[in-house]
N, C-alpha and C positions, 0 to 999 in steps of 0.2 A: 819397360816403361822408363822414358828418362827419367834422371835424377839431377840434382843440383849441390852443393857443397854448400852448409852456411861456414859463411865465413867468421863468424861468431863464436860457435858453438864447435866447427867442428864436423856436424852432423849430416847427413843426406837426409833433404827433404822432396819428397812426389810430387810433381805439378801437374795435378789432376783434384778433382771435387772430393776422390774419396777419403781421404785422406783430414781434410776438411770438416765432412758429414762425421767420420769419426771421433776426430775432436766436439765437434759441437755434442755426439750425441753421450761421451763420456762427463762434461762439464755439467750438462744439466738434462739430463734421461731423460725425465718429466714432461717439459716444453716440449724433448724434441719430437716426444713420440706423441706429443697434444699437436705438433702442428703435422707431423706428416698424417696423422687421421683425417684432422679438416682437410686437408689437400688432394686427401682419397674421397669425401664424402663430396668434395667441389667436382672434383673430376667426372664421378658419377653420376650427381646432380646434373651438371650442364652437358657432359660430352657423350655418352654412356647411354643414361637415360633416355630417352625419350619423350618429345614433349606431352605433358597434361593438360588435355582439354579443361575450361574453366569448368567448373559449376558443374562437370559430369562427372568427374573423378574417373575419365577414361583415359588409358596411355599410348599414344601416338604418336607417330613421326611426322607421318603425309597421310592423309586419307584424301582420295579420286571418288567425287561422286558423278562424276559423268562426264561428257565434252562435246568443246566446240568445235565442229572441223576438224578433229582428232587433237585438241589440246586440252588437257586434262584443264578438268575444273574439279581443285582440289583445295582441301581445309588444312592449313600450315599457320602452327602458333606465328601471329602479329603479323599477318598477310589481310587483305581486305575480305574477305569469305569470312575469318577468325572476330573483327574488328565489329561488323554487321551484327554476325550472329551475338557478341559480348554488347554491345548496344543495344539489340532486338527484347534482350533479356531484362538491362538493366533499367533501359529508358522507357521503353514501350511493353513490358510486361507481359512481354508476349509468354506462353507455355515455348517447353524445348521443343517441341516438335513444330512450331511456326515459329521460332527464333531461327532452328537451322533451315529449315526451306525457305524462308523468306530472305536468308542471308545469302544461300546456292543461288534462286534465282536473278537476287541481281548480281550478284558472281560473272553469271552465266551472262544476264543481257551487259554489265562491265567489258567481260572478254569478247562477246561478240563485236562488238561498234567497237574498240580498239582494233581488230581485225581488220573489219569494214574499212575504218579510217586508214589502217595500212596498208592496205592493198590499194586505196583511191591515192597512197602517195603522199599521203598528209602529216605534217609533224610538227610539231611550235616548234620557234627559235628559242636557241640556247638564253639568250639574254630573256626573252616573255618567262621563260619557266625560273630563270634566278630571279626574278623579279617577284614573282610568285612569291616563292618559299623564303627570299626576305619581308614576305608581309607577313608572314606567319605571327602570330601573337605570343608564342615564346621566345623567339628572338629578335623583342621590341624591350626597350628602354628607355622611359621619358617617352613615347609617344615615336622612335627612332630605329629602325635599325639598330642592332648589335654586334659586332666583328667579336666581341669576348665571347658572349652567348651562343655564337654562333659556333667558334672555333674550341669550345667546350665538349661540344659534340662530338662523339669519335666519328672517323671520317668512313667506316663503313656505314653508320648509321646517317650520316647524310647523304651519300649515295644515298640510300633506298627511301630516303626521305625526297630528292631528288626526283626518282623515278617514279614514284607514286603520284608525285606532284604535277610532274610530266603525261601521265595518263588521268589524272583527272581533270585536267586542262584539256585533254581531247576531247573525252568523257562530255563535258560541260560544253565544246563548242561545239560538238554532235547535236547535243540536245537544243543548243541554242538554233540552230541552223532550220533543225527539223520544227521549232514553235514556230518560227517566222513565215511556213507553210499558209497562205491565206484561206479561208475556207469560200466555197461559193458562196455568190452573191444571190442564189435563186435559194441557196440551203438555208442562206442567212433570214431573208426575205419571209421564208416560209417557219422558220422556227418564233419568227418575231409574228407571225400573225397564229402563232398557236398561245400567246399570249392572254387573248381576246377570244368569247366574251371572257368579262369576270361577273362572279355574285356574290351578293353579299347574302348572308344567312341567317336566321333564327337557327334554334334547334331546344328541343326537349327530349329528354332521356328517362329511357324504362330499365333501368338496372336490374339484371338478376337478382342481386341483393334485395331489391326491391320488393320481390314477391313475400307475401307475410305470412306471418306464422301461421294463421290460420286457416291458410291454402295446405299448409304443409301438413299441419293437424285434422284437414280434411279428409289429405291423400292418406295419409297413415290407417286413419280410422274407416277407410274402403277396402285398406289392404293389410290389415291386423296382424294378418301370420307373418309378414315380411318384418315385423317390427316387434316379433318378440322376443324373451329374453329368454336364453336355450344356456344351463351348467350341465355341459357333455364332458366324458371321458372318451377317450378311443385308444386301439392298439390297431397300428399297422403292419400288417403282415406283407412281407416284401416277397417270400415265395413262392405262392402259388395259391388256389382256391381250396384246395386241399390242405396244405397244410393251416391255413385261416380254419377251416372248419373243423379241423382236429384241436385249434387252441378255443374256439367257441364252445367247443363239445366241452372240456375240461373246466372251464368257468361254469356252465353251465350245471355240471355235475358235482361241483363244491372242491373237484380235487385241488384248484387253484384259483384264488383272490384275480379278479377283473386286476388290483392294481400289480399285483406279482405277476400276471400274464403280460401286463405291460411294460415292466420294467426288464422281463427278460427274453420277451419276442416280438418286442414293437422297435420298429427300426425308424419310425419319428423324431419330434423334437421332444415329444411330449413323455417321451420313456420315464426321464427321470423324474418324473412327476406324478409318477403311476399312471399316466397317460389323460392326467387333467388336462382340458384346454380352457378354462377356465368361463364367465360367465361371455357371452356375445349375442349378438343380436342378429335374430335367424337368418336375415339376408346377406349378411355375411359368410351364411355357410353355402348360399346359394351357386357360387363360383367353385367350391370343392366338390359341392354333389347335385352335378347339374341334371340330373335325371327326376323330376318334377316329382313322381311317388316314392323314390326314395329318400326325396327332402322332406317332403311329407312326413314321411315314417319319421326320419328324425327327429324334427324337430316339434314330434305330439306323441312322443313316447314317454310313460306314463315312468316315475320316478322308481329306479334302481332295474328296469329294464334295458335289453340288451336289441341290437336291431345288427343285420348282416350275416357274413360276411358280403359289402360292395365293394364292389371293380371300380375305385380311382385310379386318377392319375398316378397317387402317389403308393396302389398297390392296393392288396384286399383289407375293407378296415370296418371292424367291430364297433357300432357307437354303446355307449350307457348312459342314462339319462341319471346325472349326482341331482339333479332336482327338478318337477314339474316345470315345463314354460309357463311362462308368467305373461299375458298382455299387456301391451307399452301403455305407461304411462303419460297421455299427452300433455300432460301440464309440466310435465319436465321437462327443464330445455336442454339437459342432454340428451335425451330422448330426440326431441325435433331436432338439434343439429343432427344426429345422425340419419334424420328421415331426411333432413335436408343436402346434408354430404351423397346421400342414396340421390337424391333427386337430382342432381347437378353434377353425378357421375355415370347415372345409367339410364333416368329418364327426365334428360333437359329438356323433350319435347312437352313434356306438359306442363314446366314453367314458361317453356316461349310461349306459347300457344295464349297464356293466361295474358299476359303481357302484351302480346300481338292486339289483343281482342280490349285492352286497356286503351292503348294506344292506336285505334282504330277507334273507337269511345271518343279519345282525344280530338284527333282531329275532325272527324265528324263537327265536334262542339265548336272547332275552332273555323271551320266555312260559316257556321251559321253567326257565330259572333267576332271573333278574332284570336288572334292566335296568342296574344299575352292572356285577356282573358280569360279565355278557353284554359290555358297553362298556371293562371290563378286560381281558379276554380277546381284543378284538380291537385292544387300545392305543390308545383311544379317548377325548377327553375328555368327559366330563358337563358341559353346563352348566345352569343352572338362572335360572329365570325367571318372574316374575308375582308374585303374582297378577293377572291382568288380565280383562275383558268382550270379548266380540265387540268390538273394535274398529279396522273397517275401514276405512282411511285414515288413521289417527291423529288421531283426531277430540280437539280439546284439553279435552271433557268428561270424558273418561274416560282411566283410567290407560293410559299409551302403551307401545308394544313399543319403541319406539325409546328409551323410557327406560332400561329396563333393559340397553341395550348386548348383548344376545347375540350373538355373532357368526354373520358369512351371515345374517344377518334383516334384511339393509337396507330388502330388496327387499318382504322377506313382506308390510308395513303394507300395501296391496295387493293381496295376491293370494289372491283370492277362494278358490283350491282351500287354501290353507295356513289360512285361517279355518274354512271347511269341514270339513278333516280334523280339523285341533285340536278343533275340537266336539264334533263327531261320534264321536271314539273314546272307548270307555269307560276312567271312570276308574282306573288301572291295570293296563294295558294298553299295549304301543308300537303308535305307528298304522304307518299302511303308508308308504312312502318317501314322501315330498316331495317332486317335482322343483320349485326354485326358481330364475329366472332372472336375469338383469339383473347387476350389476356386480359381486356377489358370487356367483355362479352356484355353487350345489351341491345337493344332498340329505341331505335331515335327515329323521328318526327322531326325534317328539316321543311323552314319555312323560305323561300325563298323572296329578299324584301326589296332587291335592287340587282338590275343588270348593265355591264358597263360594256359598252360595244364602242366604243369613238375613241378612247382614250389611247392617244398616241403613244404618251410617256412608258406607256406599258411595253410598248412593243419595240417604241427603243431601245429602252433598258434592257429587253430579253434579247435584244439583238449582240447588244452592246454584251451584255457576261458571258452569251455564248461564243463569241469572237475570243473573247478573254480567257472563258472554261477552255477552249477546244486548244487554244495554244496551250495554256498549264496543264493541260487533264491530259486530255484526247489522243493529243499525238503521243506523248511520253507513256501511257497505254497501249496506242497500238504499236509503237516501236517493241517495244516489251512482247504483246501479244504474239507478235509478229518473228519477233527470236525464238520462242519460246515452242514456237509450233512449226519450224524451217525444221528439214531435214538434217541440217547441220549441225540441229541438237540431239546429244545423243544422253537422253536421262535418265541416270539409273540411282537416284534419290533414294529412294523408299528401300530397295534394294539395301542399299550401303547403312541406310539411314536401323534399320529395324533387325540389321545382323550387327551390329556395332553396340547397340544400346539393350535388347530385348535377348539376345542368344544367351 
């Protein structure tokens, strides 16, 4: 190693670093060994490591969830795939599993149309894209461009800021290119006379809710054993019929307590409890022992009696009666809610049916006088609603049922028999009951009070949004659709997606 003479001293000093690191690390240990730690933990940190997914806590470099044409479409910390998916999450709430595929797939249709546009030869001018990325809103001042702000930036990160910028200028005039697509004039025509007729509407509604107690305290008291109050014990025996019959035999002979048989051969929930299931109401057990005489036998077995061993689902099981059934009490209204939870889980048909025959009552009254009437007299509210078009599904050309809020019509935008009758009945007129199902489940009595068949404005306007929808919507849709389902996609999402997160 050369050396050098100080001309001071005398002495030969090393013109190299180590010598250097020496001294510093004799003057003050301390520091020197606090900063070569950090220096090891940065290094780590950024170079070593590998990048962490946000919000998964999962560690990766590059992960390939499939390709276009043979180009990986792949998830790289602060790449557009990474940017999507941290957006999907944070802006739109989506769950992880529709923030990353929602973020792949336009990954996927991104990299196809860059493609597309390169092969067709296509590429903005350098000045259109520096143009661009001085518009940008962090390197604006006073309303200005910034050369400081701008020249702040390290220049690798404006490259990729650069070429990001550059592809979503493609990006954008791809998509511009393909709205400006006209759609026919015979398609146009015809979507604008699906507009027409319109009606306006009365309506009266028969709520499930509706149905009253007394219905319920009818049905109860036809069907008494379904509604009574049963404190059974039971042990399930998980081995075999034999071995059940050997622990029945032993209760039976006093060598062992029903509740010691349960706590140490019942493989249930109920073990630790000496095999209590505490009080419930018989038709509840009807789902566990669906054999009609041996529900029987259960639940009319006379107190501190044994019944079985029966063949469940859940294995051979011993009941005991802790106390006589008792008959419901119908003036309870815990009682009826649960006659009424039974009714509205196993048999709806005999509240529609009550309700049908209400609302066939209804209108009946309401040919012979009118339909407010007729809907005062049986304290009923009117609503009213429309005008509106055939419009099934809520199609956003035409005016919507879900706009006008009527209540119980959540379900109708859908349902093919409620478009049908609403047509179909003559104007002034109540049609025949409705049954409508789903989350607002009832039946309605629609009156129908006016039909609008002339009115132009309608049919322009639907003319006019669909021109509008099909450039915003339609194409940018089927452009997507259409990537999405070429042979040039090659998807292995799910795949990548459910060994990554789930293994």
């Amino acid at each position: 190693m050369a050396e050098k003479k100080s001309e001071k001293h005398g002495k030969s000093t090393e013109i190299s670093g180590g010598s250097d690191i020496e001294r510093r690390f004799k003057q003050h240990p301390l520091i020197f060994i606090g900063t070569v730690l950090v220096l090891i933990i940065v290094i780590i940190a950024f170079v070593l490591v590998p990048a962490i997914v946000p919000g998964e806590g999962l560690t990766v470099s590059r992960l390939e969830f499939g390709s276009w044409d043979g180009k990986p479409i792949a998830y790289s910390v602060g790449g557009f795939f990474a940017r999507v998916r941290e957006r999907n999450s944070q802006e739109y709430g989506m769950n992880d599993y529709q923030a990353w595929r929602s973020a792949f797939d336009m990954t996927v249709e991104r990299t196809a149309i860059l493609d597309i546009m390169d092969g067709s030869g296509y590429t903005p001018s350098k000045p259109f894209v520096d143009k661009k990325v001085a518009e940008l809103p962090y390197f604006q001042e006073n309303g200005r461009f910034s050369a400081v702000k701008y020249n702040k930036v390290d220049a690798a990160a404006r490259i990729k800021l650069w070429q990001d910028m550059r592809n979503d200028s493609i990006v954008n005039i791809y998509h511009d290119d393909v709205s400006t697509i006209k759609t026919a004039e015979a398609e146009t025509e015809f979507i604008g006379r699906m507009a027409l007729p319109q009606r306006k509407f009365s309506m009266a509604a028969f709520p499930y809710t509706s149905y009253p107690d007394s219905e319920v305290a009818s049905y109860a008291s036809r069907n008494v054993d379904m509604f009574k109050t049963v404190h059974l014990s039971r042990i399930t025996v998980t081995g075999g019929r034999r071995e059940a019959q050997v622990v029945l035999s032993k209760i039976q002979s006093g060598e062992i307590t029903f509740e010691d048989a349960a706590r140490t051969q019942s493989g249930d929930d109920y073990a630790d409890r000496g095999g209590d299931t505490g009080v419930r109401t018989a038709f509840e057990l009807s789902t566990e022992i669906p054999d009609e005489e041996q529900w029987q036998t259960v639940i009319n077995l006379p107190k501190d009696e044994v019944a079985g061993p029966f063949e469940l689902s859940s294995g051979w099981v011993i009941f005991r009666a802790n106390e006589m059934s008792r008959p419901p009490n119908l003036q309870d209204s815990e009682v009826l809610g649960k006659a009424r939870d039974f009714l509205m889980d196993s048999e709806r048909g005999v509240i529609e049916d009550w309700l049908i025959t209400q609302a066939e009552n209804f209108a009946r009254e309401a040919r012979s006088t009118s339909f407010t009437r007729a809907a005062a007299g049986a304290s009923l509210e009117v609503h009213e609603f429309g005008a509106l078009p055939v419009n099934y599904g809520d199609s956003p050309l035409f005016a919507s049922l879900s706009s006008f809020q009527a209540p119980g019509l959540r379900d109708a935008v859908s349902d093919e028999n409620f478009w049908r009758t609403a047509f179909s009945t003559p104007v002034g007129e109540p049609s025949r009951p409705i049954v409508l199902s789903g989350s607002e489940s009832n039946i309605v009595v629609l009156y129908p009070d006016e039909e609008i068949t002339d009115e132009s404005d309608a049919a322009e306007n639907s003319k006019t949004t669909f021109s509008s929808w099909w450039a915003e919507n339609e194409t940018q849709r089927s452009v997507a659709a259409s990537i999405l389902a070429s042979d040039k996609f090659n998807d292995n999402f799910d795949n990548t997606y459910f060994r990554l997160f789930f293994n």
